[in-house]
C-alpha positions in Angstrom: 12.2 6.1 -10.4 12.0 8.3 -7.7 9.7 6.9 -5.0 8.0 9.0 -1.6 7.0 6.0 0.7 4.5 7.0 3.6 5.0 5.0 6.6 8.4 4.2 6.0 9.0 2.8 9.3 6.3 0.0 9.6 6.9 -3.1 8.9 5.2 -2.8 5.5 6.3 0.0 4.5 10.3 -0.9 5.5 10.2 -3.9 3.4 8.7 -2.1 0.1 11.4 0.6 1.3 14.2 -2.1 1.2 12.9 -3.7 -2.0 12.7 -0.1 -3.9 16.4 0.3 -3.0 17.2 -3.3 -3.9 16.1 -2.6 -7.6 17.8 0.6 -7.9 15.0 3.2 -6.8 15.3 6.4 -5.2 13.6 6.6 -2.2 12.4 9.4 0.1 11.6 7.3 3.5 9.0 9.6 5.4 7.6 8.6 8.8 7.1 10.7 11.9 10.0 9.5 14.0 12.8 8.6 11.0 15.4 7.3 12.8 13.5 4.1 13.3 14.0 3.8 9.1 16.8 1.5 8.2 19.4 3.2 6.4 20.0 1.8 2.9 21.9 3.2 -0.2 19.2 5.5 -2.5 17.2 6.1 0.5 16.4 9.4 2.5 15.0 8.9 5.7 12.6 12.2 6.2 10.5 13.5 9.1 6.9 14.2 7.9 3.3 14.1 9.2 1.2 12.7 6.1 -1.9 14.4 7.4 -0.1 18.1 6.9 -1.2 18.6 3.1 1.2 20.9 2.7 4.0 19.8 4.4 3.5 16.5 2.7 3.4 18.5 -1.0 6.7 19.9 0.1 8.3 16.6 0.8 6.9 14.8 -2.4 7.6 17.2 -4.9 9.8 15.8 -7.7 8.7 11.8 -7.5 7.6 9.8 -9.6 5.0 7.8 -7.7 3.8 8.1 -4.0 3.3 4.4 -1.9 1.3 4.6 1.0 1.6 2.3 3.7 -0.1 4.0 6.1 -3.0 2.2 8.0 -5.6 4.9 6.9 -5.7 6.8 9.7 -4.9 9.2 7.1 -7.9 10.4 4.4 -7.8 9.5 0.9 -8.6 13.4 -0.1 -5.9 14.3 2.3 -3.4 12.0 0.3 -4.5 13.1 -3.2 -5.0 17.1 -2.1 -1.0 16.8 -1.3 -0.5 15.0 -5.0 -2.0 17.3 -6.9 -0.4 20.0 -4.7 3.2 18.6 -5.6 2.6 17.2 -9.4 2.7 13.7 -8.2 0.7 11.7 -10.9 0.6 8.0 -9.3 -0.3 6.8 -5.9 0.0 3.4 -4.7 -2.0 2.2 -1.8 -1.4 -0.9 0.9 -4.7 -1.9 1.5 -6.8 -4.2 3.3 -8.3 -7.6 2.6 -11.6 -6.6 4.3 -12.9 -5.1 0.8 -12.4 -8.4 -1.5 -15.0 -10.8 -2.1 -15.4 -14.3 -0.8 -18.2 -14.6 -3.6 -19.9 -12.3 -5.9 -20.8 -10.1 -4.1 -19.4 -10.7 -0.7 -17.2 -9.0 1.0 -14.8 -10.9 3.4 -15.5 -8.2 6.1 -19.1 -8.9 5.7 -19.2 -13.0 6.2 -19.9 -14.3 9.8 -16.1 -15.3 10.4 -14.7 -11.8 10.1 -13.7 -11.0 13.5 -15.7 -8.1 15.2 -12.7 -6.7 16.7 -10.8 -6.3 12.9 -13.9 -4.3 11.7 -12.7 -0.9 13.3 -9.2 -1.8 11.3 -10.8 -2.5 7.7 -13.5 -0.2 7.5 -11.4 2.8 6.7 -10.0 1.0 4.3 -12.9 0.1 2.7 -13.5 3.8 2.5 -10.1 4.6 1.6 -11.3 2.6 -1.4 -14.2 3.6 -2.1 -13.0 7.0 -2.3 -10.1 6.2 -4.9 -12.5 4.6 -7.1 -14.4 8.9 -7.4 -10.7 9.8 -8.4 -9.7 10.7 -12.0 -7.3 12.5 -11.7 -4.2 10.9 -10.2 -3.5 7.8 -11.1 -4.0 5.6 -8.0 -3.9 1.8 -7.1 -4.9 0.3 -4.3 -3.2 -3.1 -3.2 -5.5 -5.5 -1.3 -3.2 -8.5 0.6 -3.8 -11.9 1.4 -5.9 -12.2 4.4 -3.1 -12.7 6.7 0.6 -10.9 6.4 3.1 -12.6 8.6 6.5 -12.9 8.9 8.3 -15.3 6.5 10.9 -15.8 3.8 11.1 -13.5 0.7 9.9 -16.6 -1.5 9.5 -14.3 -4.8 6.6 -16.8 -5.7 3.1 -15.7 -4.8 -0.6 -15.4 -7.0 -1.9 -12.1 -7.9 -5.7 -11.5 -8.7 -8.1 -8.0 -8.9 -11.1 -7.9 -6.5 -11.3 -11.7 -5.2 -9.7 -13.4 -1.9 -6.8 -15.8 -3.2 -6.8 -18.7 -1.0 -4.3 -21.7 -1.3 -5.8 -25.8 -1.4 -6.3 -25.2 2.3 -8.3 -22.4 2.4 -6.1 -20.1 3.8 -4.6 -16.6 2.7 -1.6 -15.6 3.5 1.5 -13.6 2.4 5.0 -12.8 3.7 5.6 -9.4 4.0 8.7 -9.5 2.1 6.8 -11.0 -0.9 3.9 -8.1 -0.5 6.1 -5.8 -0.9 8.0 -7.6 -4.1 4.2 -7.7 -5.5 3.9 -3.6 -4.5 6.9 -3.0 -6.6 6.1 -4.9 -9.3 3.4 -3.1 -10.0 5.1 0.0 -9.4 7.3 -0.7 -12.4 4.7 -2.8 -14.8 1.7 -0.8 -14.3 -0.4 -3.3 -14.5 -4.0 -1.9 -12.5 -4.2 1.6 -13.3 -6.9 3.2 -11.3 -7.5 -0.4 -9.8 -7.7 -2.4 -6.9 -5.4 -6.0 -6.9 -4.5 -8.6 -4.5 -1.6 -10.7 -4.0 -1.6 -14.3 -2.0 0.4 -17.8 -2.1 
């Protein structure tokens, strides 16, 4: 397939870029400063501002799928307007945990132990997800992590679920962000949560 990747520079979004080019995808790697993007065989690192709607249409024209790994400082009507601009039928969000449920219910952003000083983080992505959910027209999914991505080794190994925090026998959530991005692309090729929201966690 052919892929856009939005945010191809941050640490996310360089390891679903290296994974895409791993399995054999075409890649078109746009961030604003490009020459941060490690070069890789089947990827093109592009300049691009993902909150020009056109200029973004321009740049995604002829993919098969668009993955965001922005950290919402860019709309979610911004990112569709430029999709339907350019003919791009799928759109694959990097989420936060903030939205899952701890209980039914309960969000994980809404329980007493969610730090105050995350909340300005999640909430636009719990409006980033909110405003997917209105969308039928492009086929979008929005990939919620593990409570914690940190550094680790690309284990391959790792629980997926929808709308409910995975937590291991210890109570923790966490992911590599090697193994998120395995778990991005995988459902970039199986299609598993069409116009859905789904987590991944050890």
């Amino acid at each position: 397939m052919k892929v856009a990747v939005l945010g191809a520079s941050g640490r996310a979004g360089s390891e679903i870029t290296k994974e895409l080019a791993a399995r054999g995808h075409t890649v078109v790697a746009i961030a604003r400063k490009p020459e941060t993007i490690p070069a890789a065989p089947g990827v093109t690192a592009t300049a691009g501002d993902a909150s020009d709607v056109a200029g973004l249409a321009q740049l995604i024209t002829g993919s098969d799928a668009v993955i965001s790994a922005l950290h919402h400082n860019v709309t979610a009507d911004t990112l569709l307007s430029a999709l339907k601009s350019a003919g791009v039928p799928r759109l694959l969000v990097t989420g936060g945990a903030g939205s899952l449920e701890v209980a039914p219910g309960v969000r994980l952003i809404d329980t007493p132990d969610f730090p105050e000083e995350f909340k300005p983080y999640a909430l636009p992505g719990v409006a980033f997800l909110d405003d997917l959910r209105n969308e039928t027209e492009i086929d979008w999914t929005f990939f919620s992590p593990a409570a914690f991505i940190e550094e680790g080794p690309r284990l391959g190994v790792f629980r997926t679920g929808g709308n409910q925090l995975i937590t291991d026998d210890k109570g923790e959530s966490r992911i590599s962000f090697a193994d998120y991005a395995i778990a991005m692309v995988d459902e970039l090729e199986q299609h598993n949560h069409s116009r859905a929201r789904f987590t991944a966690a050890y």
